[in-house]
PAKELO-551249 format. One record per residue: z, x, y of N, C-alpha, C in turn. Coordinates in steps of 0.001 Angstrom, whole numbers, padded with zeros to 6 digits, always signed. Atoms other than C-alpha are relative to their C-alpha. Layout:
<recs>
ZXYZXYZXY;...
</recs>
This chain:
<recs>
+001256-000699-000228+004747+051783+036710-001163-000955+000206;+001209+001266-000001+002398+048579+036321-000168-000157+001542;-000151+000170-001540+003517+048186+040226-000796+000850+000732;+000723-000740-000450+002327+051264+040931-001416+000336+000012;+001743+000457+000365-000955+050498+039050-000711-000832+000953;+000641+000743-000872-001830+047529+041270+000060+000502+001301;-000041-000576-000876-000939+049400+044007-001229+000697+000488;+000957-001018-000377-003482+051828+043857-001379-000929-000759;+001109+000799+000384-006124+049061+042915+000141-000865+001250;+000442+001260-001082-005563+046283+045397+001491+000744+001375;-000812-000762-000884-004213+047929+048535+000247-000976+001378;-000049+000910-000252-004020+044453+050321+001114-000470+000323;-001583+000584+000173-000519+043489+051566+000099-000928+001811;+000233+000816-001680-000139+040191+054261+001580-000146-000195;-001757+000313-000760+003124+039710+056012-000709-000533+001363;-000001+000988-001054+003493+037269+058800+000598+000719+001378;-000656-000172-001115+004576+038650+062389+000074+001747+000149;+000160-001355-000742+005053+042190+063617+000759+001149-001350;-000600-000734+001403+005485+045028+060165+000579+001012+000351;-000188-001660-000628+007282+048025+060769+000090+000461-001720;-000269-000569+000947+006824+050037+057312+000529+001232+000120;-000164-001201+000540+008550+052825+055810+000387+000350-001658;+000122+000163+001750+007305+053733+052534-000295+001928-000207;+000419-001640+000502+007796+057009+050442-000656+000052-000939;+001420-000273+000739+002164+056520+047360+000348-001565-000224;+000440+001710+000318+001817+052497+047113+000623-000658-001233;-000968+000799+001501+004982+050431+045377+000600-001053+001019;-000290+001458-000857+006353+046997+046947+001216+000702+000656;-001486-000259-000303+009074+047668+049363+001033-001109+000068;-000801+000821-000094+012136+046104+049815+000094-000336+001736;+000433+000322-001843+012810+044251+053683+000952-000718-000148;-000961+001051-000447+015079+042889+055536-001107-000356+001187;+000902+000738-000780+013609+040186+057759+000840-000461+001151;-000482+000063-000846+014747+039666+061172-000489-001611+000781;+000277+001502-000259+014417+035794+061866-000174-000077+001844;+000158+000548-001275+013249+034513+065426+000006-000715+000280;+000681+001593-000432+012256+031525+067526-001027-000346-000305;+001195+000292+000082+009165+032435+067051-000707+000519-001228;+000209-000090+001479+007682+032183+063331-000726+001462-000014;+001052-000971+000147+004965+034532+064285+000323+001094+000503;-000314-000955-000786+006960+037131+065951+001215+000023-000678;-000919-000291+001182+009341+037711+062637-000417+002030+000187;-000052-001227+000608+009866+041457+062163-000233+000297-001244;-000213-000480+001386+009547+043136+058587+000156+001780+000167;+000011-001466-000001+010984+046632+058268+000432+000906-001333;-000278-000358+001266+011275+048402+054965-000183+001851-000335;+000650-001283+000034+011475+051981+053387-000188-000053-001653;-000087+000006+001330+010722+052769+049461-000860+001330-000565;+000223-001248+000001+010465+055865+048257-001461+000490-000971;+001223+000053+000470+006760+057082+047279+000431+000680-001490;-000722-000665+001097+008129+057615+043391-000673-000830-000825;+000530+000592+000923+007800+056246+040280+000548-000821-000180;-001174+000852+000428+009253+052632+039174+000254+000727-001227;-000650+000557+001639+011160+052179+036032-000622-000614-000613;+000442+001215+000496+009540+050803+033576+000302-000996-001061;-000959+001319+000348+011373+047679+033513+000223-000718+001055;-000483+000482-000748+012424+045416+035229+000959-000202+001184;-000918-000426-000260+015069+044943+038039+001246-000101-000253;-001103+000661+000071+016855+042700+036308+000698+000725-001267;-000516-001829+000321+017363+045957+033798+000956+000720+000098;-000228-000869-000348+018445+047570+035716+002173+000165+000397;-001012-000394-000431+022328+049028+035706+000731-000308+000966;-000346-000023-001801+024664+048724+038886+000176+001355+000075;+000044-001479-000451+024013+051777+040849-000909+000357-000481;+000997-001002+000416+020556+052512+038932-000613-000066+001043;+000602-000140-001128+018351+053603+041398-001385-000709-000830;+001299+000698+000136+014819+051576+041039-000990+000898+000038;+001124-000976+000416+012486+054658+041777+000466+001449-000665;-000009-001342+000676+012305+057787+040020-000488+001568+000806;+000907-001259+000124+011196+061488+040998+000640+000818-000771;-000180-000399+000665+011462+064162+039015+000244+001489+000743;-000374-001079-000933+013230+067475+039618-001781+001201+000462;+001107-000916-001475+010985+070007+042312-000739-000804+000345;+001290+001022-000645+008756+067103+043176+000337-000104+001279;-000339+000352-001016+008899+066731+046685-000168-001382+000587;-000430+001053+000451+010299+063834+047796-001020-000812+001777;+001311+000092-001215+007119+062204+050321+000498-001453+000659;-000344+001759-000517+007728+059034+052704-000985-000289+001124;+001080+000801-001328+005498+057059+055147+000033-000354+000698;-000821+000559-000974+006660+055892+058142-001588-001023+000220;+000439+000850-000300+004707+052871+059117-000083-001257+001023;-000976+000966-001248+004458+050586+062157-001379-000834-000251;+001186+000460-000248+001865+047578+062253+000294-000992+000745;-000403+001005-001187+001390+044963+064600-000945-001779-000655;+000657+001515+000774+000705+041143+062739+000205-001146+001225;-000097+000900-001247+001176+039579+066589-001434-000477+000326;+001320+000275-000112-001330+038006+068189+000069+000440+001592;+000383-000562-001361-001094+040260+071400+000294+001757-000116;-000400-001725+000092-000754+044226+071662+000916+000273+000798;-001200-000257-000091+002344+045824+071444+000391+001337+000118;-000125-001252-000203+003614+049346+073017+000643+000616-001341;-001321-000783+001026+004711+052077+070400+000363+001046+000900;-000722-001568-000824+005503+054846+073145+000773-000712+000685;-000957+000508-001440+008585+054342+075826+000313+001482+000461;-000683-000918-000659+010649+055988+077942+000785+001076-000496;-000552-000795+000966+012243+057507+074764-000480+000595-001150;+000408-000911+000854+009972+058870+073022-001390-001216-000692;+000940+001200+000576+007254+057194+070399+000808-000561-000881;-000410+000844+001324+008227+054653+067533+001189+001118-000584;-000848-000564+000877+009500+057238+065168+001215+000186+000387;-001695+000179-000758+011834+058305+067639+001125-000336-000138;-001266+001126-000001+013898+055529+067181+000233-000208-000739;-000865+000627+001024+014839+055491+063981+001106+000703-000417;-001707-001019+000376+018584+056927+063138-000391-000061-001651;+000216-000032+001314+018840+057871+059319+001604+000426-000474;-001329-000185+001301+021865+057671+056824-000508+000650-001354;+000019-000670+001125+021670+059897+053932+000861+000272-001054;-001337+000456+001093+024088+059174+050824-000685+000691-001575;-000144-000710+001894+024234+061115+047279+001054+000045-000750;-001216+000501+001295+026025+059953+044251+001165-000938+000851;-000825+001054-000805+027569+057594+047096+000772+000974+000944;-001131-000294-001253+029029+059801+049574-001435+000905+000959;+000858-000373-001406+027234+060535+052969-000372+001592+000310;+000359-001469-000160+025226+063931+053509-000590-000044+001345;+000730+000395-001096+024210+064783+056836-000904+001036+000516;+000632-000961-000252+022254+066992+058739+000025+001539-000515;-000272-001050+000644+023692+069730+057733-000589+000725-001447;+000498+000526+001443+022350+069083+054119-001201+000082-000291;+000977+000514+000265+019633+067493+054378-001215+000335+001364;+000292-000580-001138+016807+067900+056858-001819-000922-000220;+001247+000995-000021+013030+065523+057755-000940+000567+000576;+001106-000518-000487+009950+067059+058175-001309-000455+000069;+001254+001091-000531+006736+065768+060020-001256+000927-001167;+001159-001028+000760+003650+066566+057631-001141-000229+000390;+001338+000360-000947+001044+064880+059597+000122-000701+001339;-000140+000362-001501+000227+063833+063168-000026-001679-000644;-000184+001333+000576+000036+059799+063065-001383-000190+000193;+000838+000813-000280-002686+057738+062527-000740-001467-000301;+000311+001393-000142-004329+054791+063373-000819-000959-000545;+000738+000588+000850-005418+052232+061313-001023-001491+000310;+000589+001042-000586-008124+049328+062112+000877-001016-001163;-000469+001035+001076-007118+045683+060263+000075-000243-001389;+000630-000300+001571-008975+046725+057108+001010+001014-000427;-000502-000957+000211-006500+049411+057030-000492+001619-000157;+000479-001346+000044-008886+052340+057688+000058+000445+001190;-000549-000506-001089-008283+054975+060033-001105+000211+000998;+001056+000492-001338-009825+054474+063663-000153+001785+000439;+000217-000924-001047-011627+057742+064580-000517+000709+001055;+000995+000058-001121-013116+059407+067713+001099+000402+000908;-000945-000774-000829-011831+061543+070394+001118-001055+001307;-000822+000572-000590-010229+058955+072244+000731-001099-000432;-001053+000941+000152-007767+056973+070424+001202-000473+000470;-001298-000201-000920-005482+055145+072171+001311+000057-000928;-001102-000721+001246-002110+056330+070369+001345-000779+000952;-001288+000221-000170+000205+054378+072786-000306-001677-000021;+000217+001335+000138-000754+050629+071492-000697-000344-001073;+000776+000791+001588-001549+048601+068403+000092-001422+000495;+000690+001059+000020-003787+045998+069055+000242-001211-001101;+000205+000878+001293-003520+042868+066688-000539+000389-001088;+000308-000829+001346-003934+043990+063117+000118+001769-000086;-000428-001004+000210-003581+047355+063882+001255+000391-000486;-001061-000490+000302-001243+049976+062573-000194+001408+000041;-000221-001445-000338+000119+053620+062507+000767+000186-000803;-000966-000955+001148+001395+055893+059962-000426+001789+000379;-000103-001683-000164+002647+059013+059887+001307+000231-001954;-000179-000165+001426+003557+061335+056728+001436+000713+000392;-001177-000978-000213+007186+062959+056521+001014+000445-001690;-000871-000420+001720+009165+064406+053382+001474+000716+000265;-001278-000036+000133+013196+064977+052666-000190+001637-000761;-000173-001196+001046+014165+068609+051590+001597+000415+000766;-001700-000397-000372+017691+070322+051474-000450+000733+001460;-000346-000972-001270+018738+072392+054803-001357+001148-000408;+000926-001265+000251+017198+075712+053292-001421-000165-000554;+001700+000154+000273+013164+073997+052623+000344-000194-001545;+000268+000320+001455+013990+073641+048947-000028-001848-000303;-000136+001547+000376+013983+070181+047075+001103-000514-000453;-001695+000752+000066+017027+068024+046794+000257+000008-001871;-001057-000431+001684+018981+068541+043577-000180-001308-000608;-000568+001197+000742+019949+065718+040785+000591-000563+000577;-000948+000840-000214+021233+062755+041335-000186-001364+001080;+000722+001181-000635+020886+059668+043150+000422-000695+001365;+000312-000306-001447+019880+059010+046667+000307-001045+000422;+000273+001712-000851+020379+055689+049446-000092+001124+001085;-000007-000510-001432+018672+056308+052723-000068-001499+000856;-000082+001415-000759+019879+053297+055432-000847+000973+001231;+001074-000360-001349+017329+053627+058612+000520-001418+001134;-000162+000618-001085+018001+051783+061795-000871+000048+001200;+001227-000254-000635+014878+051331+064064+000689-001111+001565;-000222+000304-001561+015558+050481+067975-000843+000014+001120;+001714-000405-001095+012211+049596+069899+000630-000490+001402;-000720+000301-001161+014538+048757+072916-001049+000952+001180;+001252-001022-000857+012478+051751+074839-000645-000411+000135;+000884+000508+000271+009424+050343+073939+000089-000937+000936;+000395+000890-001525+009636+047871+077005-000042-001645-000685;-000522+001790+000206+009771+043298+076711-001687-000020-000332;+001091+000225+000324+006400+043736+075819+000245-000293-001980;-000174-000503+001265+007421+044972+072044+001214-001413-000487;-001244+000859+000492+009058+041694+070234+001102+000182-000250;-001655+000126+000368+012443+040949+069982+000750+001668+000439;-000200-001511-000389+012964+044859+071692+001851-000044+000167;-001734-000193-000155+017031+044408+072003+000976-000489-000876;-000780+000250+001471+018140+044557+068227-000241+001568-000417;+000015-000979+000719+018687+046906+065680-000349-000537-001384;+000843+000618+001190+016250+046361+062572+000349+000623-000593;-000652-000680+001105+017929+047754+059499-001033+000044-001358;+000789+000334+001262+016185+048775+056318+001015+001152-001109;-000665-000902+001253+016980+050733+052879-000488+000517-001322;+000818-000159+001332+016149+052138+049666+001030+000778-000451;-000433-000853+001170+017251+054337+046807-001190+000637-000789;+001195-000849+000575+015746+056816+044579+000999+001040-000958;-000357-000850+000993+016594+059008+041619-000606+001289-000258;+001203-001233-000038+015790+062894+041288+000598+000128-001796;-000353-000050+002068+015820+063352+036787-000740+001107+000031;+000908-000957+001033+015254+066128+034460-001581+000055-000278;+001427+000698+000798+011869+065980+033060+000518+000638-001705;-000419-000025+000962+012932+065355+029427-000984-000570-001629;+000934+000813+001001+010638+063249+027256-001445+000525+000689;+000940+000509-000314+007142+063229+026854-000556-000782+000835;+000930+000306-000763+006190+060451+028533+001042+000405+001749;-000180-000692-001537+008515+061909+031659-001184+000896+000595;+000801-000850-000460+006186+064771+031654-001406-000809+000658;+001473+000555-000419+002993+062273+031937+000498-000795+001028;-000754+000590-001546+004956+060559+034625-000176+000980+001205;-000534-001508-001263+005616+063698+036331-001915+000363-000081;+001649-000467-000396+001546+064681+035920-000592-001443+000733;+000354+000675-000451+000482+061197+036967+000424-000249+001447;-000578-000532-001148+002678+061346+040195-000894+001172+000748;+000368-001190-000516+001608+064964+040887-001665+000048-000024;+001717+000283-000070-002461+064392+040305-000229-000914+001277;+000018+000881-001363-002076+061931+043196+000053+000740+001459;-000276-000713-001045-000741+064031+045384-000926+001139+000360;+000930-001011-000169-003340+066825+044885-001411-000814+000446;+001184+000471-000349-005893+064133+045178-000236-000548+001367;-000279+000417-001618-004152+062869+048818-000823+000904+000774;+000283-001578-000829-004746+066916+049644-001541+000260-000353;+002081-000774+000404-008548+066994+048460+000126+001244-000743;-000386-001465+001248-006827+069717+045588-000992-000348-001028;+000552+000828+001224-009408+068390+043318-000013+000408-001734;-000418-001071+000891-009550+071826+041047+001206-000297-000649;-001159+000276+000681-005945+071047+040808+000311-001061-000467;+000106+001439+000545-005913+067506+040223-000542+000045-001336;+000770+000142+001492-008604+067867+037378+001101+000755-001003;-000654-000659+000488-006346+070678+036042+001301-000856-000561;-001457+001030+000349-003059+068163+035717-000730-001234-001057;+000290+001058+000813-005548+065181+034382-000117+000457-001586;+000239-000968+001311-006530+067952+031668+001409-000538-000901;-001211-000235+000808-003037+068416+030696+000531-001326-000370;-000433+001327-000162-002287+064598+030909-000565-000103-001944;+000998-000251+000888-004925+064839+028121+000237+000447-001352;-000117-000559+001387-004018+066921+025946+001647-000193-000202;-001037+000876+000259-000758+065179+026098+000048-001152-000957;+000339+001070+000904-001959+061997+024871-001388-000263+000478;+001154-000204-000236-005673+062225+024567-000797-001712+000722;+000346+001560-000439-005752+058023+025316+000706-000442+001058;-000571+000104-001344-003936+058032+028248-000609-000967+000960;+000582+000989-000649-004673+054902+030491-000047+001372+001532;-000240-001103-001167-003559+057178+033528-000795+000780+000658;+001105-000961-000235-005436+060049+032912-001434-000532+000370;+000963+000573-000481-008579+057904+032870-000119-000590+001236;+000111+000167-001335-007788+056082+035746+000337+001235+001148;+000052-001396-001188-006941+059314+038230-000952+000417-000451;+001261-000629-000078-010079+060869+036637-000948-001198+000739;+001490+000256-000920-012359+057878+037980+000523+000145+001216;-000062-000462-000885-010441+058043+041141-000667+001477+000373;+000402-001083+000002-010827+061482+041232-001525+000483+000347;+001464+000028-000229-014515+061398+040607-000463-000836+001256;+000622+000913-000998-015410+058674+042912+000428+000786+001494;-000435-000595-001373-013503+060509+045770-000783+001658+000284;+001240-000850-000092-016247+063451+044917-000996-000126+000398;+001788+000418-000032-019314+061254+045311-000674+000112-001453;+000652+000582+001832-019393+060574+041238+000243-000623-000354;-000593+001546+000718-019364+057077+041234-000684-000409-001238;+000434+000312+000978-021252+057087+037953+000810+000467-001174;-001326-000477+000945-018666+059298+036361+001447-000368+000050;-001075+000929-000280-016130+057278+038333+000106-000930-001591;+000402+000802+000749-017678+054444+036452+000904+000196-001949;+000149+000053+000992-017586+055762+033102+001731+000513-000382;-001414-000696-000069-013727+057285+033092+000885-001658-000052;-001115+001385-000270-012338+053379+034250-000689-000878-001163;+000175+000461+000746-014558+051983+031579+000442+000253-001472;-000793-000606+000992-013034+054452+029112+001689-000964-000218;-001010-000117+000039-009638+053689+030295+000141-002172-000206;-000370+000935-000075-010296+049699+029822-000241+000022-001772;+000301+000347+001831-011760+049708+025536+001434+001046+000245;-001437-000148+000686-008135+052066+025359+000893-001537+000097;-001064+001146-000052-006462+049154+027002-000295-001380-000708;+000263+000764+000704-008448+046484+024911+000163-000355-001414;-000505-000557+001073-007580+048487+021814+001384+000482-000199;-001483-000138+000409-004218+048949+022555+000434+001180-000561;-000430-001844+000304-004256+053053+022016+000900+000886+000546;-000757-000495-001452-002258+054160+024910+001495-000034-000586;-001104-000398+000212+001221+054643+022846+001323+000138+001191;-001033-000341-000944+003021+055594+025986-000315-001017+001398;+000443+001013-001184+000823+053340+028772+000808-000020+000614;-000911+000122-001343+002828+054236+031589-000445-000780+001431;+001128+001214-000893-000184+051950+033590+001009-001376-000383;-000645+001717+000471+001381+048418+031729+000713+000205-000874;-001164-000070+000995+004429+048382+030108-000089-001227-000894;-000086+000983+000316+004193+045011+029179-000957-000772-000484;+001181+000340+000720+001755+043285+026675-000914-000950+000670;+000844+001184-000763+000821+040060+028684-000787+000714+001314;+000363-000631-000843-000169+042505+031444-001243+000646+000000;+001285-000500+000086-002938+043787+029650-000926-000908+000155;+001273+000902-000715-005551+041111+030589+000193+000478+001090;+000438-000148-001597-004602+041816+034304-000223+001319+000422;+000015-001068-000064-004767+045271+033899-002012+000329-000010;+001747-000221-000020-008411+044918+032373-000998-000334+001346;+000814+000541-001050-009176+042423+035291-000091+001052+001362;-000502-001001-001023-008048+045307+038122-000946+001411-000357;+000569-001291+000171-009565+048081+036153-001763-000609+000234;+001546+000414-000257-012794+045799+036305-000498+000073+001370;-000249+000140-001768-012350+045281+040240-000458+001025+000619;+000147-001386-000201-012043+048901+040481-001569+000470-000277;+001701-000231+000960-015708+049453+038506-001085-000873+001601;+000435+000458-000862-016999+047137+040924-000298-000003+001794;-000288-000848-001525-015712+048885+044369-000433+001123-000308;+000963-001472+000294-016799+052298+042810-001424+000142+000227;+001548+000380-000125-020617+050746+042530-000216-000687+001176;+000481+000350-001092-020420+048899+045726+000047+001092+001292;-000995-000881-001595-018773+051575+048274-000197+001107-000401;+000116-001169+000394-020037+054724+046776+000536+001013+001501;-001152-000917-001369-017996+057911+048865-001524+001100+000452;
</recs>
């Protein structure tokens, strides 16, 4: 979970040469790297499911545990991601369609292959385009078939069984295979097949701090949707869960600040740093790990400091 903490504090990630992401809410992915001639014209293509870590380590971790978590009915959200770290602009439309297009998908539970039939990928937003800073470029004429140097493009999509419900227990690998061959000799290295992967776990909700897992998760997601009513409503319950909740404090100053109450922002992340100075947080699903709390304070300070500079 600490991963997921810095995540949603420093949203900052450099890679060298041309990125293709696919990520299912802000946690490191995993990548395979596609080596070239040319240093600067390296691929990176990755997927990782927008969930919760473990909190632990990987070296922890079981053979066969899956690394992220969701929890049963949560729907299971992913990011498709394409960016361009070249130093010339690179087509995402061809003759076959755009980017997404091209990626084939493997779908595996408890280790044996599910396929269409089963399973089924649904678009939840149109794509869009991001300047270098990573904010989205808008204005009625975006061009949508090219990413300029530093640019990028995401689009939102989520996994549910055949019949719209949410995938059952038990634990997931999705292999992806991306083929910008279409995409024309403009688009690096265009006549390979870039492989990526992940895993993911759907659990009970059983313990306590599952449940504040499962509300910290789900407050995010209402706060993606501008649910704010509902958001506050989950931080509540976070609350009266464990009234010192690092969590809860931090999604409430989010929360606030994404209102235009960066003073109540303010005062929510300053709350949530005297818990973490005092060491109240029993369950701290923010930092698992003791040495972590200095960098936790330093991040939650960071945060205080972007709230008062960048008011919404």
């Amino acid at each position: 979970m600490r991963e997921m903490f810095l995540r949603s504090i420093m949203s900052v990630m450099v890679f060298t040469g041309l990125i293709l992401l696919i990520e299912v809410l802000w946690v490191p992915a995993r990548t395979h790297q596609i080596q070239s001639s040319d240093p600067n014209e390296d691929a990176h293509f990755a997927i990782s499911p927008k969930a919760f870590w473990l909190p632990y380590s990987s070296a922890d971790l079981n053979p066969g545990e899956p690394f992220y978590i969701f929890f049963r009915g949560e729907p299971i959200y992913l990011e498709l991601w394409l960016r361009n770290n070249t130093r010339r602009p690179i087509p995402i439309s061809g003759s076959a369609g755009r980017w997404p297009d091209l990626i084939s998908w493997k779908i595996y539970k408890d280790g044996i292959e599910i396929g269409a039939k089963m399973v089924k990928l649904l678009d939840l937003s149109a794509e869009v385009k991001l300047d270098s800073t990573g904010r989205p470029i808008v204005g009625k004429f975006v061009d949508m078939s090219t990413l300029n140097p530093g640019e990028a493009v995401r689009k939102e999509i989520t996994l549910t069984q055949r019949d719209g419900t949410n995938l059952t227990l038990g634990t997931y690998k999705i292999s992806l295979l991306f083929e910008p061959r279409s995409l024309g000799s403009q688009f690096p290295l265009p006549n390979r097949q870039i492989p990526a992967g992940t895993d993911f776990g759907i659990k009970e909700i059983k313990t306590r701090n599952d449940k504040l897992n499962y509300y910290f998760h789900l407050v995010q997601i209402y706060r993606r949707k501008k649910e704010h009513k509902k958001a506050q409503t989950v931080i509540n319950e976070m609350l009266k869960l464990n009234p010192n909740s690092i969590a809860a404090f931090l999604e409430l100053g989010w929360l606030y600040y994404e209102q235009g109450k960066a003073e109540q922002a303010v005062e929510a992340i300053n709350k949530a740093i005297k818990i973490t100075e005092m060491n109240l947080d029993p369950e701290n699903i923010v930092s698992h790990q003791t040495h972590m709390r200095e960098d936790s304070i330093s991040f939650l300070k960071q945060l205080i400091e972007r709230f008062r500079k960048n008011p919404q």
